[in-house]
N, C-alpha and C positions, 0 to 999 in steps of 0.2 A: 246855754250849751252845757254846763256844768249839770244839768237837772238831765240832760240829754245820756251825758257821758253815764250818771248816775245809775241813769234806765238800762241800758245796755249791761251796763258791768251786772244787774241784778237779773235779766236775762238771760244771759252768757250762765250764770249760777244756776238758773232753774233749769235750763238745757243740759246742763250736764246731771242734774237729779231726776228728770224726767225719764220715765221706762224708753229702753232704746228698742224693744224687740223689734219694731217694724222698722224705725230709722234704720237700725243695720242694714237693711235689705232694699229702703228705698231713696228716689231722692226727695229730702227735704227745704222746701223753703221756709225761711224764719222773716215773718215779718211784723212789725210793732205797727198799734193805729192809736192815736192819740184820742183824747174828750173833745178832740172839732173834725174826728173820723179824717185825718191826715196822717201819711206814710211819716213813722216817726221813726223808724227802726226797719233797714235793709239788708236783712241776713246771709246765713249761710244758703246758696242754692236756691235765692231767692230769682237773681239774673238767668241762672237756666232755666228756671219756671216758666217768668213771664216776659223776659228776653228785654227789659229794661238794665239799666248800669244805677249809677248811686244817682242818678237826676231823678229819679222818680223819690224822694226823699223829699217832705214838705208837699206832695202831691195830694189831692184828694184820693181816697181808697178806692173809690168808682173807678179809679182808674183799669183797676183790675179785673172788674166785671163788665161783661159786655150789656152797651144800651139796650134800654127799652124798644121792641119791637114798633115800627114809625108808626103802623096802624092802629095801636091802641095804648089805651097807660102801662106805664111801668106799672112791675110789682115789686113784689122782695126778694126777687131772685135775679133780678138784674137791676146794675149801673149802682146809683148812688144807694138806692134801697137794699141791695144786696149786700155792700159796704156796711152800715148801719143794722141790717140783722145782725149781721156778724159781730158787730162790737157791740151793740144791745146785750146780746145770751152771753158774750164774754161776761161782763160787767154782772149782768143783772144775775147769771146761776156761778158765777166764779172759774167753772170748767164746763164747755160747751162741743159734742163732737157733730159734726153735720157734714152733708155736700152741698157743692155750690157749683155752677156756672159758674168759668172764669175767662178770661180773653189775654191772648198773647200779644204783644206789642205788633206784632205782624197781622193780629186780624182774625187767628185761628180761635174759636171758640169750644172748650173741653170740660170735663167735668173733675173737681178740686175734691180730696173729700181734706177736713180744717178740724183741727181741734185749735182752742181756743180758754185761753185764760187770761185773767189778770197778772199782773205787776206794779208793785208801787213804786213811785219815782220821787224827787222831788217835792215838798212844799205842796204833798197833800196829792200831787196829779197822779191820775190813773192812766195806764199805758193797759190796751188790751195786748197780747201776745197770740199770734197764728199761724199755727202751723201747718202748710199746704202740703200736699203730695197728688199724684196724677190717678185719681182714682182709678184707672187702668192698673195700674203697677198697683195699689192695695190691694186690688181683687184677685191679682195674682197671685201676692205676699200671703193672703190671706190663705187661696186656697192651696197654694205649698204647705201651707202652716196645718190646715187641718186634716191634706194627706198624711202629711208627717205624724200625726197626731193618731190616725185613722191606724199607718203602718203598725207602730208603738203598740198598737191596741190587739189586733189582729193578726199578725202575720206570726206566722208555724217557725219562723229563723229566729234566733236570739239576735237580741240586735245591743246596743252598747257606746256607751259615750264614756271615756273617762279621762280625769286630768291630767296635768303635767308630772307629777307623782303617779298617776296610773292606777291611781282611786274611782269607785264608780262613781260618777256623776248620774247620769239616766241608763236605767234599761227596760225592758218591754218583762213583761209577764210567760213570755217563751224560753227565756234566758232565766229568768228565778228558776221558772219548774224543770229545766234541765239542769240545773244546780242541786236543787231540793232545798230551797229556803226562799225565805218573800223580799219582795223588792227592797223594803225599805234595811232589812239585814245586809244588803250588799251597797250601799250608799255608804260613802267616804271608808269603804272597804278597798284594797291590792286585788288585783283582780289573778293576781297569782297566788292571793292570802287563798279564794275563796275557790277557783277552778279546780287545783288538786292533779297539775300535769304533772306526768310520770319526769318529766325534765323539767324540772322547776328553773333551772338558768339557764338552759336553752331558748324556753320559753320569755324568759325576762330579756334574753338579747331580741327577740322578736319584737317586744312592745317597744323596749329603748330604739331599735332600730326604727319604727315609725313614729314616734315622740320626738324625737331629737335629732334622727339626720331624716326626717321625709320619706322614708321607703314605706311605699305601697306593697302588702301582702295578699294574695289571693288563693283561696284554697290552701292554706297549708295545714298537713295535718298535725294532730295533736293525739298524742296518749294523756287520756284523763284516768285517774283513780277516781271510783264514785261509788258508795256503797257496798266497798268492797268487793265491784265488780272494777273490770277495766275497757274503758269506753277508746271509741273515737271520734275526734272531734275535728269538724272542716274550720279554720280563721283563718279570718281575711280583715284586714285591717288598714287602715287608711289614716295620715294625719289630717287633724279638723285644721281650717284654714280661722284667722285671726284678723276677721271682720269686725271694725269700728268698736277694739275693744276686746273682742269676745277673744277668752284664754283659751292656752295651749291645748291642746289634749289629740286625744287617739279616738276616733271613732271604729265599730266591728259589726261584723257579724260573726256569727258562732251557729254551726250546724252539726248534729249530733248524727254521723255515718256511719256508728258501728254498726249495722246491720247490714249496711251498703259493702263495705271492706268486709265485713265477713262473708258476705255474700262470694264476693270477688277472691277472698282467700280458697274458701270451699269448693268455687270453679277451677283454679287453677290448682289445687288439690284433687277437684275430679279429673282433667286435663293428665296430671302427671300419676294418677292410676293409668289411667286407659292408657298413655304411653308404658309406665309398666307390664300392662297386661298383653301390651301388643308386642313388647319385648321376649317376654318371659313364654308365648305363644311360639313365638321363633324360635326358642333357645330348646323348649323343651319335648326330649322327645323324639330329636333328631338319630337317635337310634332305637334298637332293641333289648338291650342292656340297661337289667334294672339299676346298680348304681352309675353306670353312666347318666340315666335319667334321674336320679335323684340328685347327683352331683348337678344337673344343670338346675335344678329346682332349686336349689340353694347358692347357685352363683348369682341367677336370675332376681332372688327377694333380697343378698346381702352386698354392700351396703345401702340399697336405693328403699328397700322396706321396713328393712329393720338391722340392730346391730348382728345378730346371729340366729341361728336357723341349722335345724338338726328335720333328719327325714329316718323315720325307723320302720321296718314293715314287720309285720307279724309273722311270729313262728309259730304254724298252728300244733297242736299236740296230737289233733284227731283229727281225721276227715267228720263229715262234711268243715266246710271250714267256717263255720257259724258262729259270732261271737255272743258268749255266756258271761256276761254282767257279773254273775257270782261268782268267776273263777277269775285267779290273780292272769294276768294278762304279761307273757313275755313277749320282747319285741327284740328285732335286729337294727344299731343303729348303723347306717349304711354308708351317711353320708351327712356332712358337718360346716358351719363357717363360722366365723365371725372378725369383725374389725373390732373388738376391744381387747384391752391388753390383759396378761394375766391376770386374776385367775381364772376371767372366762376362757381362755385356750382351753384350761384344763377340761371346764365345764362342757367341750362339745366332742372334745376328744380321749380317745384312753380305756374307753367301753365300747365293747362291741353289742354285749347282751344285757337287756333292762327289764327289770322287772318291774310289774305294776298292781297295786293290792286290789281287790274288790274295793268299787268307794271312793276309786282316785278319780280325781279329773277327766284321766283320760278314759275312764271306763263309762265316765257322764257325755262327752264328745261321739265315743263310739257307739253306746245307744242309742242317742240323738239325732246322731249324724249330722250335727251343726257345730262350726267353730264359736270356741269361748274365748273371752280375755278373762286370765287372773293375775291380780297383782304377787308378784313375788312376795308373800308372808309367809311366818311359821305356821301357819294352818294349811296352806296350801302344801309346804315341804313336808308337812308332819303326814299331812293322807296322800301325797304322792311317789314322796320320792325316798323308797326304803334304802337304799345304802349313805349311810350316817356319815362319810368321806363328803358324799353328791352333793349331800345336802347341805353342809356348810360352804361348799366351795360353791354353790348356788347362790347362797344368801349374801355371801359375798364377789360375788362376778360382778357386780353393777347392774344387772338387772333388774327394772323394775315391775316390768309387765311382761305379759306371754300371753301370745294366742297360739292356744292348742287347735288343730284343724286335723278331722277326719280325711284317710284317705281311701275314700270309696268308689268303685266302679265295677256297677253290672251287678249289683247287689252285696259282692263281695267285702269285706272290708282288709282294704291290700296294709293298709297301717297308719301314720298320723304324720304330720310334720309339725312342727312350734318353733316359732316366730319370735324372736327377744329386743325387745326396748330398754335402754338407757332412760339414768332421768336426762339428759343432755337432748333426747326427743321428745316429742308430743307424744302424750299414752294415744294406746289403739281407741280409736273411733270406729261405732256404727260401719261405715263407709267403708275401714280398715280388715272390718270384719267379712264383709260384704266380698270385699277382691282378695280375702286368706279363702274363702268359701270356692271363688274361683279358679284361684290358683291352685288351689288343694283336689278341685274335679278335673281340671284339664291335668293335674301331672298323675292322678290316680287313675285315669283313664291310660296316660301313656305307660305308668308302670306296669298296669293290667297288661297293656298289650304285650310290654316286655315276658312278663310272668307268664300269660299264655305261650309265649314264641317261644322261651325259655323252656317249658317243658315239655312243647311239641319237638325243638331240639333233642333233650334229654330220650325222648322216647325214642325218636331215630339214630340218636348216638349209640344205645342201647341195643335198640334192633340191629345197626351196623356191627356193632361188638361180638352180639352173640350169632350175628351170620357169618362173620371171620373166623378163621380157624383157631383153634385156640392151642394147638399143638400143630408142628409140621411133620411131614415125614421124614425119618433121617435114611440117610444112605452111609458107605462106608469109601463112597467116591466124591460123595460133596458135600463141604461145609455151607452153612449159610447162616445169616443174619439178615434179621426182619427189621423192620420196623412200620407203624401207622401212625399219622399225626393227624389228628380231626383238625378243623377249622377254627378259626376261633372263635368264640361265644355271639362275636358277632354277626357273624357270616354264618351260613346253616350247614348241615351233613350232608356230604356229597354220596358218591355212589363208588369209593374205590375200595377197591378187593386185589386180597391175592391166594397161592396156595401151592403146595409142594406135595407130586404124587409120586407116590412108589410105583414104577412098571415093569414089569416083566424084562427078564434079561439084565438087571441091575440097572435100570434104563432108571431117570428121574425128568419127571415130568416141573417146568415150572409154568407159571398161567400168573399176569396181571393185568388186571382190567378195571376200568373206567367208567360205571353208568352216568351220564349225561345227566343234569339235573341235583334238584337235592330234597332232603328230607326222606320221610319217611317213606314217598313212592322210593327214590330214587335206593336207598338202602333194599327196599324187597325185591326190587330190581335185580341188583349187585347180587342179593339171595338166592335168586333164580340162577344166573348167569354161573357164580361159583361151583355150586350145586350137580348144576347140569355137564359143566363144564369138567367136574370130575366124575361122573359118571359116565361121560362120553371118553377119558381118557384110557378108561380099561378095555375098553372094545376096538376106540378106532386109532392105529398107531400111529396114521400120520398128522402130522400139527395142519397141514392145508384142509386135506378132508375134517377134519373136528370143527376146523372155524367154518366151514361152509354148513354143518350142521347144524351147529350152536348160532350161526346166523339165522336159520330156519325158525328154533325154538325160539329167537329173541321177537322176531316177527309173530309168531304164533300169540306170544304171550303179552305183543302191544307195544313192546321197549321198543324205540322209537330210534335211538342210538345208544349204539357206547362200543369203548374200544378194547384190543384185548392185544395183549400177545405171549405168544404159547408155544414153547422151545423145548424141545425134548434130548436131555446128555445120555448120552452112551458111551461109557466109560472104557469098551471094548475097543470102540476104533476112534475115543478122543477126540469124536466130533458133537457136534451139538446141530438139530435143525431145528429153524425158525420158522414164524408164521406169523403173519400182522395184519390184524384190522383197526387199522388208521392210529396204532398206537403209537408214543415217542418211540424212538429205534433202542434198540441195548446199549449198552457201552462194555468194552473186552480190555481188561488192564491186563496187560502182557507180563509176564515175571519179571523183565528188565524195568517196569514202571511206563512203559509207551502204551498210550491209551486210543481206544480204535473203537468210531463209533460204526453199529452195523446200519446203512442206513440203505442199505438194497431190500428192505421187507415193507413196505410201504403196503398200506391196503385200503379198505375202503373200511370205515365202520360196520360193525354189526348192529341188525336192523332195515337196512337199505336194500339190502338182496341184490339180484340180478347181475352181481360182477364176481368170478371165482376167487379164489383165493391159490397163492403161492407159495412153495416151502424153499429158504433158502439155508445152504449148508455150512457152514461155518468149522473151522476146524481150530479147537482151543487146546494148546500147551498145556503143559501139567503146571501146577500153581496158578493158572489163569483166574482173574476174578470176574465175572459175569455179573453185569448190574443193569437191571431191572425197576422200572421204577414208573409212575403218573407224572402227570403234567403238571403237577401242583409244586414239586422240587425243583423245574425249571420255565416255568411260566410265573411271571406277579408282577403287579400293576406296576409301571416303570421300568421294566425288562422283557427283553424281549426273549422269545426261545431260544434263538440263535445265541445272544450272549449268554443264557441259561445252563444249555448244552457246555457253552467254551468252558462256563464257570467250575461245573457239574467233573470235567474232563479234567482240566488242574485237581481240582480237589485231590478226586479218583487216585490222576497219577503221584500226585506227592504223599499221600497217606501212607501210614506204616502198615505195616503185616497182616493186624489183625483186625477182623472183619467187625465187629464189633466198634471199638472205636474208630475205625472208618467212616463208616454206618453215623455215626454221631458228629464228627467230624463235617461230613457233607451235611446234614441235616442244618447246621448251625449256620455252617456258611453259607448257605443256600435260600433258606426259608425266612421271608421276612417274620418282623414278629408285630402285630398276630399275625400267624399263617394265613393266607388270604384265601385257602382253599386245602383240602382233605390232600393227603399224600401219602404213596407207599414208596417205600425203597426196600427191595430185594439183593442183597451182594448174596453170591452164589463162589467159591472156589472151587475148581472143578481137579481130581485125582485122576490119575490112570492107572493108580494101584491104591488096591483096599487100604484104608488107615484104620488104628483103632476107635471105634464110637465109646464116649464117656460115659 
């Protein structure tokens, strides 16, 4: 028993020196056969094999394999002959690996694959040693082993074993070349020595957290430094499990996504142009007013495109308005932003007028008719920017970059806009350039339209100016004060007129009228109507016959409507008569300050025809003030005429003396600002004895 004990303890020693790789993974039986091929030694996992207990000790090893077939001789693959191959190659090669038929204590017959060696025991005896396992589970073990092997070899992911330290143990050849160094350089290497994450101890809580407390990582990204580019990298990370033996460690994979993430950064960077461009579509443009629209051009890009952003149009010097490359180039800056702090302020504001040399940047833009980016350098400031103030408070704005961008439409070149970047942002990209391109034709197209409206205004502002009277007639029975308010720049030139005629008998003719519409029909309109309107008043004395006339001529010449009204004072008998086609009524401030609108003259517009006209007579006091006036003084958007008129009547009556400031007075209190529409006001004081004319 003591030569027994002996075998075993030597055993027990060569089992733990023996390679475990497949033990790990399968079950082992251990069994000892003695030099008269009897069970000497009843191992580890030997009972679950063949479903014996320790009785089977002292047993023949036939026991193991199943009998010879009854109809013919045994061979060596079964019963006692299959026992004795096995301990023969034990004995006779030292180390023997084969399969065998084996039979379970119940009867079940499988296949065993057996390695096999010696042991020496005692007084010279030989113990063979064998060890079983279910050849099912090696073919398994095996082909796990050479997927694994296959993956290692093959697969496009970095893959990665390391130990409890977080040293590389294994990696695959996908993992070196996305490192840039060879496998065996990264073995008993920190795998934070050799990656190169932008967070080196962020990174290091990531691997400790699967080392040491078991957390599984999936997909998490990583900033790599690598060749002095900056990568990114997908890890996922898992702790290795501590199978019969086998030490600590982290297994990973490692997938290189920089291309993937920048993919998905550049989308959602196209995503939030197109929502700028669909923003800045809405925003700009929404009137006719060139810096209105440039002001929305630069709400529209700052701060969502850039930190600041200046819009300047050209001051041409000559018609045609053709831009020449070789001459210095001045601009008008119209409109400015920015969110940085001084001394950019200064930089966008403070000049109205810019000059630019031949040779500048902006003379390469506007030949080209394509946006640039230039970096903020003294080369850039030396050829563009000649006032020597600009140019330092430039180089020190924080600026780093600028895209200059053409503003062209319809061939014209209307002027440029530029764009400014911080280093605290990404410089301008392609892409950047791409929607300054866009931005700069859709707000050059709306500035165009403003600059065309703009001077289709001017031309009819113009034409209404010089069809207006430019002198009135005086009398020695009545004062007056004029006044005309155009619309504002927003809105276009209407069609209002007025005029004061000398008649016969010291009579004084007044006439305000209304042409319907605007612009420049509506102004030659107004031209006609004035016109005619005082030529008919020499011949025909009464105010009702004139407007039935001057209705005829308005029809004749196509005026569609407009209104008038046309009172004649006679200073002899101190009365005044009326006449109205469809105009606001007068108003009569009494000398005591009681104000009285005339509002029995009521008429149909001139143009309409077919209905006569009326004169009604009115009888005004000596100092009476007579006011005359268009619907523009008491008509505007959120007011009604009726409270126009009340408003129009206070004023009237609490004004002082003089007509003049009167006249100013109502215009202020009355008139939104901008005026929403063209307006005349006529005060008229009416005498009944000659005063002296100044």
């Amino acid at each position: 028993m003591s030569g027994d004990r002996s075998a075993s303890q030597n055993i027990r020693e060569r089992l733990r020196s023996e390679p475990g790789t497949l033990l790990e993974h399968v079950s082992v039986a251990v069994i000892g056969i003695d030099d008269r091929d009897r069970i000497c030694f009843w191992g580890p996992g030997a009972r679950d094999l063949f479903g014996y207990d320790d009785d089977a000790l002292a047993e023949p090893a036939a026991l193991l394999f199943p009998p010879p077939p009854p109809s013919g001789p045994g061979t060596g693959a079964h019963g006692a002959g299959a026992a004795a191959h096995l301990a023969d190659r034990g004995r006779a090669l030292g180390y023997w690996r084969g399969r065998l038929p084996v039979r379970h204590r119940d009867g079940t017959v499988f296949d065993c694959g057996f390695r096999a060696f010696t042991v020496a025991g005692e007084q010279g005896r030989t113990v063979v040693m064998a060890l079983a396992s279910r050849s099912a589970e090696l073919d398994r073990v095996k082909t796990n082993l050479a997927f694994l092997d296959a993956i290692f070899e093959t697969c496009p992911i970095g893959l990665l074993m390391l130990d409890e330290d977080l040293r590389y143990v294994h990696l695959n050849q996908a993992l070196a070349d996305m490192d840039g160094l060879p496998v065996e350089e990264h073995i008993g290497r920190r795998m934070t020595d050799v990656m190169g994450a932008c967070d080196d101890a962020g990174f290091e809580r990531l691997l400790r957290g699967a080392a040491e407390e078991g957390r599984t990582v999936v997909g998490h990204l990583i900033g790599v430094r690598h060749k002095g580019c900056e990568q990114v990298r997908s890890v996922s990370l898992f702790p290795l499990t501590r199978a019969v033996g086998t030490p600590p460690g982290v297994g990973g994979l490692v997938l290189d996504v920089t291309d993937r993430e920048q993919a998905l950064v550049e989308a959602a960077e196209s995503r939030e142009r197109l929502a700028l461009l669909d923003r800045a579509t809405a925003r700009i443009g929404t009137t006719l007013d060139v810096k209105v629209t440039a002001g929305e051009l630069v709400d529209a890009v700052v701060p969502d495109f850039a930190d600041a952003s200046v819009v300047e149009v050209v001051d041409w010097m000559n018609e045609p308005e053709v831009f020449d490359p070789r001459l210095p180039l001045v601009t008008r800056r119209i409109a400015a932003g920015t969110v940085l702090p001084p001394p950019a302020g200064e930089l966008v504001g403070g000049l109205d007028t810019v000059r630019y040399p031949p040779g500048s940047s902006i003379h390469r833009v506007l030949r080209t008719g394509r946006p640039i980016a230039v970096p903020v350098s003294a080369d850039f400031v030396t050829t563009t920017v000649v006032h020597q103030e600009r140019a330092r408070v430039l180089i020190d704005s924080g600026l780093t970059g600028i895209v200059i961008a053409p503003l062209i439409a319809r061939g014209t070149v209307q002027g440029l806009t530029m764009f400014g970047r911080s280093a605290a942002r990404p410089p301008f990209t392609e892409q950047d350039l791409r929607l300054a391109a866009e931005l700069s034709s859709r707000a050059a197209l709306s500035l165009d339209n403003a600059r065309l409206y703009s001077r289709v205004q001017d031309i009819a502002l113009t034409l209404q100016r010089a069809l207006l009277p430019t002198s009135l007639a005086t009398s020695p029975y009545l004062e007056v004060a004029h006044r005309y308010v155009p619309g504002s720049h927003v809105t276009v030139v209407g069609g209002d007129w007025y005029d004061v005629i000398s008649l016969p008998g010291d009579r004084v003719a007044l006439v305000v009228g209304d042409v319907m519409g605007h612009g420049v029909p509506a102004a030659a309109a107004m031209g006609r109507l004035r016109i005619t309107a005082k030529a008919l008043a020499r011949s025909i004395p009464e105010p009702s016959p004139l407007l039935a006339e001057l209705d005829a001529c308005a029809q004749e010449a196509g005026i569609e409507l407009a209104t008038c009204l046309y009172t004649v004072y006679d200073p002899g008998t101190g009365r005044s008569r009326i006449a109205c086609a469809g105009h606001p009524p007068p108003l009569v401030r009494h000398p005591g300050g009681r104000v009285e609108t005339v509002d029995a003259v009521l008429g149909i517009p001139l143009g309409v025809g077919g209905h006569p006209f009326r004169t009604t007579e009115i009888a005004l006091p000596d100092d009476a003030v007579l006011a005359l006036y268009t619907d523009g003084l008491v008509e505007s958007r959120g007011r009604s005429i009726d409270e126009g008129l009340a408003l129009a009547r206070a004023v009237l009556g609490d004004s002082p003396d003089g007509l003049e400031e009167t006249a100013d007075r109502m215009l202020t209190a009355l008139l939104p600002r901008p005026p929403g529409d063209d307006t005349v006001l006529v005060l008229a004081r009416v005498h009944h004895r000659p005063r002296d004319i100044p």
